[in-house]
N, C-alpha and C positions, 0 to 999 in steps of 0.2 A: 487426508485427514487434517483439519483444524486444530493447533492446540495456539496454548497461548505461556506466556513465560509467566513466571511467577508476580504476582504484583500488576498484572494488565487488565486492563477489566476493558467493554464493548461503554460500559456506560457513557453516557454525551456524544456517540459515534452518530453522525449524521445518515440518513438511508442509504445515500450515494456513494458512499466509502464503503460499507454493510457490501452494500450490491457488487463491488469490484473486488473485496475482497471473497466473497464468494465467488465469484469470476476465478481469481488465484486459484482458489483451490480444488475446481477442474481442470485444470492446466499443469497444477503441478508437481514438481520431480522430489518425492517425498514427502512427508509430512510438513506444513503449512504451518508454522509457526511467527503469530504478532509479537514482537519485542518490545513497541511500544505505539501506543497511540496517544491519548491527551495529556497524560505524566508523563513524567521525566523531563529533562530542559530539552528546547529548540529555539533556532531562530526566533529574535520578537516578532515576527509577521508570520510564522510558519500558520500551516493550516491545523496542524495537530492540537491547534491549540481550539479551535470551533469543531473540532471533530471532523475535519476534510481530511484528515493524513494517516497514514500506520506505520508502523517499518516492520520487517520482515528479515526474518532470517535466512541467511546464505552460508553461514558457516560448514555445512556438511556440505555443498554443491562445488561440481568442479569448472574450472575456469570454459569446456564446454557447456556444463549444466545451466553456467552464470547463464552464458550466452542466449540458451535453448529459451529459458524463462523470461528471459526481458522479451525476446520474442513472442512468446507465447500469450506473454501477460497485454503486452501493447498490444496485439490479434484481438485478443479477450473482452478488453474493458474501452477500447478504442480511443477517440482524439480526446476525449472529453476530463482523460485520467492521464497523467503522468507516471511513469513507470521509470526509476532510476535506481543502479546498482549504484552503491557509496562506498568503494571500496570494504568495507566488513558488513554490510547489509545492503537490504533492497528498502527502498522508499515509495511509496504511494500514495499519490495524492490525487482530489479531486478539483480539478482544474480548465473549469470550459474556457475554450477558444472564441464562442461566439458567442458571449452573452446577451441577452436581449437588453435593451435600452432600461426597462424597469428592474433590471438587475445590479445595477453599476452603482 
């Protein structure tokens, strides 16, 4: 199940981010909870800010669960997305490897 924290909205989320967080929430060990995607502060280059990013909740999962998920999620959304636990949440970003020449 999808929820989302109080104050988080999809709005400005690119499709690509959309698609893997759906991705997530096949995969995952309890309810699916965004913490943040284009509000709240990050890095000045972070993607959260173009709507390539989310963060995600780990507070109830245990240091196997951690585990099970990075896994699950990197299987899921593949090379193209970044999948990092941050010590108190998980981080998701969309991030191609190969981008085409008209992309750069």
């Amino acid at each position: 199940m999808l929820q989302f924290k109080a104050g988080v909205s999809l709005y400005g989320l690119q499709p690509e981010i959309l698609w893997a967080v759906d991705r997530c929430v096949e995969t995952w060990i309890g309810d699916c909870v965004v913490t943040s995607a284009r509000g709240d502060r990050h890095s000045t280059k972070s993607r959260h800010y173009s709507g390539l990013a989310v963060d995600l909740r780990s507070r109830n999962h245990t240091p196997e669960q951690i585990a099970a998920t990075v896994i699950n999620v990197r299987a899921a959304t593949g090379n193209d997305y970044d999948f990092i636990y941050e010590t108190n949440h998980y981080h998701l970003e969309y991030d191609p490897k190969n981008k085409h020449e008209y992309m750069k």
